[in-house]
C-alpha positions in Angstrom: 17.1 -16.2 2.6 18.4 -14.0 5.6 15.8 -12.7 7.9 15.6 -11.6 11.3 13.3 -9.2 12.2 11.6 -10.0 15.2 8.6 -6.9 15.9 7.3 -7.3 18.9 3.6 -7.0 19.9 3.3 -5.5 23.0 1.8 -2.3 25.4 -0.5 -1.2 23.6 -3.7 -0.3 26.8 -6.3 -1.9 28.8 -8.8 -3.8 27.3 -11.8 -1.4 27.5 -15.0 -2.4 25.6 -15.8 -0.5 22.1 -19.3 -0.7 22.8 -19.7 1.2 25.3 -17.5 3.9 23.3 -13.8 3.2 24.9 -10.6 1.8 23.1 -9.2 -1.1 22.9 -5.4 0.4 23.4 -4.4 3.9 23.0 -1.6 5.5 21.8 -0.2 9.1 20.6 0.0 8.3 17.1 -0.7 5.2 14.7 1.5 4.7 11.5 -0.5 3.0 8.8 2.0 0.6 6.8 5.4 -0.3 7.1 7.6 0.5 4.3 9.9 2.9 3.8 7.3 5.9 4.5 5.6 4.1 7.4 9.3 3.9 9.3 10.4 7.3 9.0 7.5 8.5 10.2 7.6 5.9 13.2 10.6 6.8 14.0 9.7 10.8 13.7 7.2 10.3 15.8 8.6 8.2 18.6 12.0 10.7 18.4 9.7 13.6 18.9 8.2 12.0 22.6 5.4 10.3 20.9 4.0 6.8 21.7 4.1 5.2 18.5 1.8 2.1 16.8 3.1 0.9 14.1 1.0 -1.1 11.7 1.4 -3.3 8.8 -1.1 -5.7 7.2 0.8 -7.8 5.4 3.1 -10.3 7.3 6.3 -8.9 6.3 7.2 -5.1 5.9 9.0 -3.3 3.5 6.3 -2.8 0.6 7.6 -2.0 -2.6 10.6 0.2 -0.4 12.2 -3.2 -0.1 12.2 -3.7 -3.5 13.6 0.0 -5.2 16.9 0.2 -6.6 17.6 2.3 -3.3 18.8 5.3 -4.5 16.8 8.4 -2.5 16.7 11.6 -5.0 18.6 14.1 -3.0 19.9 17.5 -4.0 22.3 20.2 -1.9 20.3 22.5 -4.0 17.2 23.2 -3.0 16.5 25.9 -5.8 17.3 23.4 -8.2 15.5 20.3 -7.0 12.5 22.7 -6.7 12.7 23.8 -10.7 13.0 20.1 -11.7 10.1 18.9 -9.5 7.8 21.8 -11.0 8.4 20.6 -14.4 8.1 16.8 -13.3 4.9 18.0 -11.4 3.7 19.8 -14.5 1.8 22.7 -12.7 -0.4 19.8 -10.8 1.1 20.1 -7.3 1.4 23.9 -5.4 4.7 25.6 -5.2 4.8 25.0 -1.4 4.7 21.6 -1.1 7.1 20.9 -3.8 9.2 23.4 -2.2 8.9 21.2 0.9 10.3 18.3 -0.9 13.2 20.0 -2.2 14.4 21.1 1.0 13.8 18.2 2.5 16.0 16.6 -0.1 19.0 18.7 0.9 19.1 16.8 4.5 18.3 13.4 3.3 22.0 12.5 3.3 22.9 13.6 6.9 19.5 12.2 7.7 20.8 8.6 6.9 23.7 9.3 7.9 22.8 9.5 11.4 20.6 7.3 11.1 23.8 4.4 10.1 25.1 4.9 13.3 23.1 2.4 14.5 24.6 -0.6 12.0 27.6 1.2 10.2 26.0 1.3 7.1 27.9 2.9 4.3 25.7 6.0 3.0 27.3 6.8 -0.4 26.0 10.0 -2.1 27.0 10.6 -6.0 25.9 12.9 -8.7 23.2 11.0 -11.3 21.2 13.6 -13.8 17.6 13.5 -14.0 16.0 11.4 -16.0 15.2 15.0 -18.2 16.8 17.6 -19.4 14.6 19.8 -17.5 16.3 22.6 -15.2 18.4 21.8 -12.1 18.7 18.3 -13.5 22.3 18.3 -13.8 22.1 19.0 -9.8 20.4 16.0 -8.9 21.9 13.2 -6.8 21.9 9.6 -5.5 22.1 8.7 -1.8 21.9 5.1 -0.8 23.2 2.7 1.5 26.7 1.2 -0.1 27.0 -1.7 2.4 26.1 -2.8 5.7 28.2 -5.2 7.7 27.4 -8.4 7.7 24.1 -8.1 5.9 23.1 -9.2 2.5 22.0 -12.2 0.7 21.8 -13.1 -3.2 18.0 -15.0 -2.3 16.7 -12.5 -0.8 15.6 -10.1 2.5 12.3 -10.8 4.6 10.0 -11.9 1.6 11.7 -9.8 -1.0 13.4 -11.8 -3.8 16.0 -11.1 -5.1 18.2 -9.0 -3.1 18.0 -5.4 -4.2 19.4 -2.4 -3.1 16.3 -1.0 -1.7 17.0 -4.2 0.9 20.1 -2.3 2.5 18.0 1.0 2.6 15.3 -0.7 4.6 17.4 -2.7 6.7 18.3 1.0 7.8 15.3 1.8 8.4 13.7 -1.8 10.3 17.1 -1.0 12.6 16.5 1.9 13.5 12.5 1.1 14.4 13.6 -1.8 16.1 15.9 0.4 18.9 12.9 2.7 19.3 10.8 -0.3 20.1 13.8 -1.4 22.2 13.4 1.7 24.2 9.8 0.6 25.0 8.4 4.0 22.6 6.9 1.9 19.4 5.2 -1.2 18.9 4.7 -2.9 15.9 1.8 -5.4 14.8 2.2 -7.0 11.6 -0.3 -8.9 9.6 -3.0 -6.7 10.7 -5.1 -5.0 9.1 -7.1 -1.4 9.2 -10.1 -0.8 8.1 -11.5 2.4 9.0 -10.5 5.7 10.5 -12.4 6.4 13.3 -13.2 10.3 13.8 -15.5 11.9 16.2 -18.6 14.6 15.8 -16.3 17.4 14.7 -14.6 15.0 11.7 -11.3 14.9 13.6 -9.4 11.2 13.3 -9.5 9.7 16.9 -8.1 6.4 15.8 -8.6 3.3 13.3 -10.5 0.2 14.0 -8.5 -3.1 12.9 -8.7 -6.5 12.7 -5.9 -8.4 14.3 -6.1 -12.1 15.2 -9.6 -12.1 13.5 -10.6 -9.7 16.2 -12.2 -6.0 15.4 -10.4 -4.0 17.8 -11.0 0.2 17.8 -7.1 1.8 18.5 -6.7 5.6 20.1 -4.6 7.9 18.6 -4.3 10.9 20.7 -2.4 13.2 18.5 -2.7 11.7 15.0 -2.9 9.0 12.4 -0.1 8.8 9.6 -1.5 7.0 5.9 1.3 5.7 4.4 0.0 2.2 3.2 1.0 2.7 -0.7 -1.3 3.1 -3.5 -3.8 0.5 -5.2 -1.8 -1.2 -8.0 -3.0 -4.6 -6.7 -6.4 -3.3 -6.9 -8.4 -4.2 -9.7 -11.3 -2.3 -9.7 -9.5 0.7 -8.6 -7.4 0.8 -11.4 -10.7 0.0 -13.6 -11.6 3.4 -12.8 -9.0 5.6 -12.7 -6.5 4.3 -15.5 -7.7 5.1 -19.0 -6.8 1.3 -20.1 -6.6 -2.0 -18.4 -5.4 -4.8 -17.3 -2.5 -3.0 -16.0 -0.9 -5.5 -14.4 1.2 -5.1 -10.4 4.9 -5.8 -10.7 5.7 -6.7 -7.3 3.4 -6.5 -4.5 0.1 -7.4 -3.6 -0.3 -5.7 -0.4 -1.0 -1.9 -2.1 -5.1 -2.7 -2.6 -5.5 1.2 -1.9 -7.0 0.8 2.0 -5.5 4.5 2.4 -7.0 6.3 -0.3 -10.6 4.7 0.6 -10.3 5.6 4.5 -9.2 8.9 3.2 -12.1 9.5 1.2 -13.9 8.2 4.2 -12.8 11.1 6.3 -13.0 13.7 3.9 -10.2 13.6 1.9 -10.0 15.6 -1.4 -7.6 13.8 -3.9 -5.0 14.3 -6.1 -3.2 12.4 -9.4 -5.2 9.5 -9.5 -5.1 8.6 -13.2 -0.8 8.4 -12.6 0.8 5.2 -12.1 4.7 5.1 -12.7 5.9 1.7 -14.4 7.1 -0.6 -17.8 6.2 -2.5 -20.4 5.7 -6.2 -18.9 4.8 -10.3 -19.8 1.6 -11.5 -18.3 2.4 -14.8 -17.0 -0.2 -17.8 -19.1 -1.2 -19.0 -15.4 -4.2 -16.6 -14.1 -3.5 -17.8 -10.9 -0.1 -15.7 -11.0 -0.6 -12.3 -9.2 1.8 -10.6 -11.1 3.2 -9.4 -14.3 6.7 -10.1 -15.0 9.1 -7.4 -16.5 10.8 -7.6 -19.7 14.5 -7.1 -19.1 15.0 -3.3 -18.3 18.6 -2.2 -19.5 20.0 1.3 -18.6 18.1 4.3 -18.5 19.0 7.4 -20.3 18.9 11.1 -20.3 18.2 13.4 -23.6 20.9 15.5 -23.8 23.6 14.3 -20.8 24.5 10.6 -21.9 27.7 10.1 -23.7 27.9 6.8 -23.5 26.3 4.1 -25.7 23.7 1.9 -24.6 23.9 -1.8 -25.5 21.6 -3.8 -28.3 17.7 -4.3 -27.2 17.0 -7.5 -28.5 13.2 -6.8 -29.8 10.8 -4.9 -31.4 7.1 -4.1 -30.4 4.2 -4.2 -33.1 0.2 -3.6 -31.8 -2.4 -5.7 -32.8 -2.0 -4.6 -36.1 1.5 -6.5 -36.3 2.9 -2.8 -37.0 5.6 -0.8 -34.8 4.2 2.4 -32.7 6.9 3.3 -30.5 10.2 3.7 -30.0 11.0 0.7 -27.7 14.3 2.0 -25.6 12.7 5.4 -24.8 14.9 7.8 -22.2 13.2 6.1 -18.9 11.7 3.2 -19.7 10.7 2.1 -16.1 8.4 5.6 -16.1 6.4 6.3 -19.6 6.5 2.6 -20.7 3.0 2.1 -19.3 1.3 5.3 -21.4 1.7 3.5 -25.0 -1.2 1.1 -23.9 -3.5 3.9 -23.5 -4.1 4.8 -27.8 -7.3 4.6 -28.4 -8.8 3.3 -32.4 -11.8 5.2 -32.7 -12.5 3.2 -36.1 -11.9 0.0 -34.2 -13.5 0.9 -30.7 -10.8 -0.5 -28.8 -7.2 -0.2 -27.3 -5.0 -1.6 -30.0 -2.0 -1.9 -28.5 -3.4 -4.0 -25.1 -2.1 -6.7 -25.3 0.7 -5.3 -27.6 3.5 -8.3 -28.9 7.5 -8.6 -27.8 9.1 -9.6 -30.7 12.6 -11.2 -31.3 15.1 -14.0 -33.0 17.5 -16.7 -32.7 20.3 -14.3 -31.9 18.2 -11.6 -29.6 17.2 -15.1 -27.7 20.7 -16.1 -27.0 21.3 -12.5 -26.0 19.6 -12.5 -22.5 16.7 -13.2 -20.7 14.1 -11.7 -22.0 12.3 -10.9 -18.2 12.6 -11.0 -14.9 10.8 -11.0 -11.4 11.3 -8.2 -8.4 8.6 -9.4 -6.1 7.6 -8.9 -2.2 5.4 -12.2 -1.4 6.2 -15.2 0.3 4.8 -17.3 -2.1 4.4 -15.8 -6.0 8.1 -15.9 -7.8 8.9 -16.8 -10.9 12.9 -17.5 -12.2 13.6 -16.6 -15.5 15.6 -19.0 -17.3 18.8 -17.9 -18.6 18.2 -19.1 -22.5 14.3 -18.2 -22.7 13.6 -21.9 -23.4 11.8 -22.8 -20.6 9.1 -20.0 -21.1 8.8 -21.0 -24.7 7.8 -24.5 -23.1 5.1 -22.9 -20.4 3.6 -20.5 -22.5 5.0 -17.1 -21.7 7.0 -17.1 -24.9 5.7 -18.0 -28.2 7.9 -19.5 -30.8 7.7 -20.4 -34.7 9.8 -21.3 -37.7 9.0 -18.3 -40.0 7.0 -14.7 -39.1 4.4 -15.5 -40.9 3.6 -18.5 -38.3 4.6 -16.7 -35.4 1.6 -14.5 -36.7 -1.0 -16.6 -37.0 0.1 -18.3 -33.2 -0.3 -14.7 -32.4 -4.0 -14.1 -34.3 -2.2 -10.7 -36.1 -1.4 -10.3 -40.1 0.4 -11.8 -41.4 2.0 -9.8 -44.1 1.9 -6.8 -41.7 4.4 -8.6 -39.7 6.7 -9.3 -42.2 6.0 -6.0 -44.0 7.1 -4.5 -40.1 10.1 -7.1 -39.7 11.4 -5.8 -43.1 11.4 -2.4 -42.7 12.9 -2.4 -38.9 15.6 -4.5 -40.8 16.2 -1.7 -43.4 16.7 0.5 -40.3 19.3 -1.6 -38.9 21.2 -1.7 -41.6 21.0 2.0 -42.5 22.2 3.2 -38.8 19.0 5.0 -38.8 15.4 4.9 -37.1 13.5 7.4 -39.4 10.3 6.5 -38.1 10.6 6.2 -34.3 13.9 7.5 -33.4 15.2 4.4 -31.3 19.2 5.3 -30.8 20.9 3.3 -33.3 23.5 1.9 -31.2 20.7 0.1 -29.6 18.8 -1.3 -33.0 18.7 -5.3 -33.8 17.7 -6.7 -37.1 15.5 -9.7 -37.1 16.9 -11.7 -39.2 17.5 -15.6 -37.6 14.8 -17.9 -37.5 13.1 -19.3 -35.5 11.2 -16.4 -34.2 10.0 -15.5 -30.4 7.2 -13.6 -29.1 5.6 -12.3 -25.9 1.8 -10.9 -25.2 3.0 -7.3 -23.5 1.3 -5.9 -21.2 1.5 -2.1 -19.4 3.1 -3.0 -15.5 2.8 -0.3 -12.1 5.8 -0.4 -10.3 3.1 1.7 -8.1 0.9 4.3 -8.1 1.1 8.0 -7.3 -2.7 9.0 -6.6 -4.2 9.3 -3.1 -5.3 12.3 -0.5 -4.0 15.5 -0.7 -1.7 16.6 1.2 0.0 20.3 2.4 3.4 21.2 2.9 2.8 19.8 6.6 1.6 16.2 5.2 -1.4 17.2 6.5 -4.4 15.5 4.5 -6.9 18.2 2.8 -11.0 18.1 2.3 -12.1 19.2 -1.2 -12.4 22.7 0.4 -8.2 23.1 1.2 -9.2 22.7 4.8 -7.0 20.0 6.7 -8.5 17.1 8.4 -7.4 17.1 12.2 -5.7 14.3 13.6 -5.0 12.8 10.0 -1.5 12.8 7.7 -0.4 11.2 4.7 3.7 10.3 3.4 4.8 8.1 0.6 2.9 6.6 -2.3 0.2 7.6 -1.1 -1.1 11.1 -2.7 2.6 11.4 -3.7 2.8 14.9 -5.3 3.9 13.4 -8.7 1.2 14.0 -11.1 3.3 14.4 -14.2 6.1 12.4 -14.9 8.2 10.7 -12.7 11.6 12.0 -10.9 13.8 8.7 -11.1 14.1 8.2 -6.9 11.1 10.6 -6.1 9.6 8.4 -4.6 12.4 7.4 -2.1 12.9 11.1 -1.3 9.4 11.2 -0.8 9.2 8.3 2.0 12.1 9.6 3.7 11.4 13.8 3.6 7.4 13.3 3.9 7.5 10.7 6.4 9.7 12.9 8.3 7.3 15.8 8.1 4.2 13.7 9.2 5.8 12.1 12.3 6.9 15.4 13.6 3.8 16.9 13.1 1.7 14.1 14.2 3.8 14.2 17.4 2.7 17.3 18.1 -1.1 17.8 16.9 -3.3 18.9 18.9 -7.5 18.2 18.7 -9.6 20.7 19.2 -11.9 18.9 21.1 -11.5 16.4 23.9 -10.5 13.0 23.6 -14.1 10.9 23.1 -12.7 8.6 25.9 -9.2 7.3 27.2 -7.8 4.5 29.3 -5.9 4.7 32.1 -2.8 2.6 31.4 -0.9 0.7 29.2 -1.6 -3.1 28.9 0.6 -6.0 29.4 2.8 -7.5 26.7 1.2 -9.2 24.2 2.4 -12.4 22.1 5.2 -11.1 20.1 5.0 -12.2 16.4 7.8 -13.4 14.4 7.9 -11.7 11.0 11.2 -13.4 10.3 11.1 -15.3 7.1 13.8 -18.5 6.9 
């Protein structure tokens, strides 16, 4: 695996003692979490004159940015990337912020593009629909990062495996923090953690406390603190309460345990979309120990109404616990709405009857391909796939039996629902024709060739879209509509998504929002007097390697 960030730990300001109400280190403005978000606004920030903490607790950065298929939603219509995003949005965000975002995506492409001058990345830009056929879709666009030179691996970058494209977008990005911190205006301290805002008398934020090293430490922020440390699909409880079903398994990432949204509740933060989590149908991996859920293979998305061309075969079916179909399995975007099938609730049965729902497939949808793969940022969970689908019939992720009638009872569903299911989807197949779901039929696969497979399927977040509000400023709100001085919020967290999803939204919203916050934060002003400051800037520190061989 290639890696070679090296984020220096250094300047931050005198060692003063919290106790006695003083700081630790001071700076203008402290960036909460290093992904894609977190780096814009860094780099905003530091552009704009300010001094710049950046933060990250886990010990590698790049979040889930690392792991996208890079592609930032962009638009040279702003008109029209504003009609799509109200309909995405369904009347759940205001005009002005969506509006924000749509302008914002106009610029993204000059934005990276001066932005590749610093590694002669290849920014390519090319028309892509929206995922649906809602207005200004067909004027929707991809911008991503073609190439770099001399950068990529097949293993891997920092701790994300395997290489995705998202890995050349936030190479950009770590790049161009790295000059800034070069230039002696942003420091970075990974594998550290904040815990609270810290806000004086009047509620404004005056800083965070963190623990670094196993030491509490209380950090100024002059100006402003920017949230963009991701949502809380590694959270358990938080997902207990705000997601109408669970286990919903996290696909990728265990570093998103919703710190923001809890500090920004803290402070007095309204918030927004918190039932809204944006992901797949997944496999739930037979060792507990194993932090995540593994997708089933995702094959091409597709747009009602704009795709010509055909799709290729899915290999499977999906029955509930009933051992009868519910869904149609290849729906338009797939990596968006798969999750909200779990959520059907049997009144007559008092219980979700679809969690765990069941994969199921033959001989020939075996030999097809593999059935799942893993997209994961972690130095230590990763599972390979095999290429056949025998090796997870042997560990348990994949059951397997001669007939359906004993892949039933291995799966504790009827029986003679499962075959009365099989027969019927096999009647589809060979009529051309999905009467009762509407799958396309170029995609249908009878299941016809013993043995037969199954999976327990399970609902998966890519991530999560709830968090603080935010206005058209990124500024965060109070229940009230009243923004919270000194505090800002960009990415993930309290994206303005509280619909569906916009296919690369969440890109856009890194790189617009983040751009809004660390200007802004650059430039905030308190109302009242700093509670204390130091004098000067500290030595270096130990700088920390966050490179990953």
């Amino acid at each position: 695996m290639v890696a070679f960030l090296r984020a220096s730990e250094h300047r931050g300001t005198g060692a003063l003692p919290v106790a006695n109400g003083h700081w630790h280190a001071q700076y203008d403005v402290i960036v909460v979490g290093y992904g894609a978000a977190g780096a814009v606004a860094a780099i905003e920030a530091a552009d704009a004159g300010a001094r710049v903490l950046l933060v990250e607790k886990m010990p590698d950065p790049g979040g889930i940015s690392i792991l996208s298929a890079g592609g930032v939603r962009v638009c040279d219509d702003a008109d029209a990337a504003f009609a799509y995003l109200q309909h995405t949005c369904g009347a759940r965000t205001p005009d002005d912020v969506l509006r924000a975002l749509a302008v914002g995506m106009t610029q993204v492409p000059d934005y990276l593009r001066e932005m590749a001058r610093i590694n002669g990345a290849v920014v390519r830009v090319e028309a892509a629909s929206g995922n649906y056929p809602f207005p200004g879709c067909d004027a929707l666009a991809y911008a991503d990062i073609e190439a770099i030179p001399g950068f990529g691996d097949p293993a891997g970058y920092l701790a994300a495996r395997p290489f995705r494209p998202g890995c050349l977008l936030f190479k950009l990005l770590l790049d161009n923090v790295e000059a800034r911190r070069a230039a002696g205006r942003l420091d970075v301290w990974l594998s550290t953690s904040v815990e609270r805002l810290v806000q004086n008398a009047q509620r404004e934020v005056q800083g965070v406390r963190l623990c670094r090293a196993g030491e509490s430490l209380h950090v100024r922020a002059h100006r402003a603190v920017v949230l963009a440390c991701g949502g809380f699909e590694a959270d358990e409880e938080m997902k207990r309460q705000f997601f109408v079903s669970t286990p919903v398994l996290p696909g990728s990432f265990r570093g998103n345990t919703g710190d923001g949204v809890r500090m920004a509740q803290a402070a007095g933060a309204a918030l927004w979309h918190m039932w809204h989590h944006h992901g797949p149908y997944g496999i739930r991996h037979p060792d507990p120990a194993y932090p995540f859920g593994i997708y089933a293979k995702i094959l091409p998305m597709w747009t009602p109404e704009r795709e010509t061309k055909p799709l290729p075969k899915m290999a499977w079916i999906i029955v509930d616990q009933r051992a009868r179909r519910y869904v149609n399995e290849y729906p338009p975007y797939i990596s968006d709405t798969g999750v909200r099938q779990f959520d059907h609730y049997d009144p007559n049965t008092y219980r979700h009857d679809r969690l765990p729902s069941f994969l199921i497939f033959d001989e020939a949808g075996r030999r097809m391909y593999p059935m799942g793969r893993s997209i994961t940022n972690d130095r230590e969970a990763w599972y390979e796939w095999s290429s056949d689908n025998l090796k997870e019939v042997e560990n348990g992720l994949l059951q397997k039996a001669d007939t359906l009638e004993a892949l039933a009872g291995k799966l504790g569903i009827d029986a003679h629902e499962l075959v009365r299911t099989v027969s019927q989807w096999n009647a589809a197949c060979d009529a051309g024709h999905d009467d009762a779901f509407g799958r396309r039929p170029e995609t249908m696969a009878p299941l016809r060739e013993g043995p037969f497979y199954a999976a327990s399927l399970w609902p998966v977040v890519i991530n999560t879209q709830g968090g603080p509000v935010h206005d058209a400023e990124q500024r965060v709100l109070d229940p009230f509509g009243e923004p919270i001085a000194g505090l800002y919020a960009a990415g993930e967290l309290g994206s303005v998504f509280g619909h569906i999803y916009m296919a690369g939204g969440n890109l856009a919203e890194c790189i617009v929002g983040g751009r809004i916050a660390g200007r802004n934060a650059a430039t905030a002003q308190h109302a009242t007097a700093p509670q204390s400051a130091g004098a000067n800037n500290a030595g270096d520190e130990t700088a920390e390697d966050a490179r990953r061989a």
